[in-house]
MARNUTOR-429272 format. One record per residue (C-alpha): residue number from 1; residue in one letter; x, y, z. Coordinates in steps of 0.05 Angstrom, whole numbers, plus 5000, padded with zeros to 4 digits. Layout:
<recs>
[rec NUM,A,[X,Y,Z]],
...
</recs>
This chain:
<recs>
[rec 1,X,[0666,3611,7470]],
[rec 2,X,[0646,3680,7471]],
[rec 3,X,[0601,3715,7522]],
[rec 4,X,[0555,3781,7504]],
[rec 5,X,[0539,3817,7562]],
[rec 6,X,[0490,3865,7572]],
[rec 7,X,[0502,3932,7604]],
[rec 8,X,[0459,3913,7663]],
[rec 9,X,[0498,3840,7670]],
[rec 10,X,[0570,3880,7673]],
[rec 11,X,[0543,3932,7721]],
[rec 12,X,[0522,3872,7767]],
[rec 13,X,[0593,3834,7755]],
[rec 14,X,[0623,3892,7765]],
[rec 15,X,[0591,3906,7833]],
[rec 16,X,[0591,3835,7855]],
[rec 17,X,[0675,3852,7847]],
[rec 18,X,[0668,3897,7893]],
[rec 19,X,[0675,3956,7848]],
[rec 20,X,[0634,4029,7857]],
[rec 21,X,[0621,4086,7813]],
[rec 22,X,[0609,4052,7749]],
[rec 23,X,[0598,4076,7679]],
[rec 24,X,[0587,4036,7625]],
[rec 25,X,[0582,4054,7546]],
[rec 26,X,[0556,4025,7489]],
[rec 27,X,[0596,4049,7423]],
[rec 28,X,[0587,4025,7351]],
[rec 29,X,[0644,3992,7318]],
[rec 30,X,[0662,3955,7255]],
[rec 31,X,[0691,3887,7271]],
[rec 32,X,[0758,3885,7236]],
[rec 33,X,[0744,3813,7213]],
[rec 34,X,[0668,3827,7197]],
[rec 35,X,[0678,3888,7167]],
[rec 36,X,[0603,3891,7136]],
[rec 37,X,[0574,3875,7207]],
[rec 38,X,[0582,3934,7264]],
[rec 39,X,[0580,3906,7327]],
[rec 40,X,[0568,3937,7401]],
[rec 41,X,[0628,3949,7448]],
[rec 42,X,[0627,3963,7529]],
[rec 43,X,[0672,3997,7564]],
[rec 44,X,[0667,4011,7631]],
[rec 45,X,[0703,4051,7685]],
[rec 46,X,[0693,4043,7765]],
[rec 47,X,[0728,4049,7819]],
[rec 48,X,[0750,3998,7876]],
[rec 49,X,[0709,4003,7940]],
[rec 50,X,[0738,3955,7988]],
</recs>
């Protein structure tokens, strides 16, 4: 089973982790087994804080 977060959910998973400093992106991409169907991508980068 598959999960889609929202920005806002991974922010708040992220900090709950313990993590700081966080940046999360959306980007655009073409699924490479649904080629006809772009989907969204997160990436996020933070920093340990404890």
């Amino acid at each position: 089973m598959t999960h889609h977060f929202t920005p806002d959910e991974l922010v708040g998973l992220l900090e709950a982790a313990g993590f700081g400093e966080i940046s999360v992106t959306s980007e655009s991409e073409i699924s490479s087994r649904r080629r006809d169907e772009a989907a969204y991508f997160l990436y996020a980068t933070c920093r340990a804080s404890r």
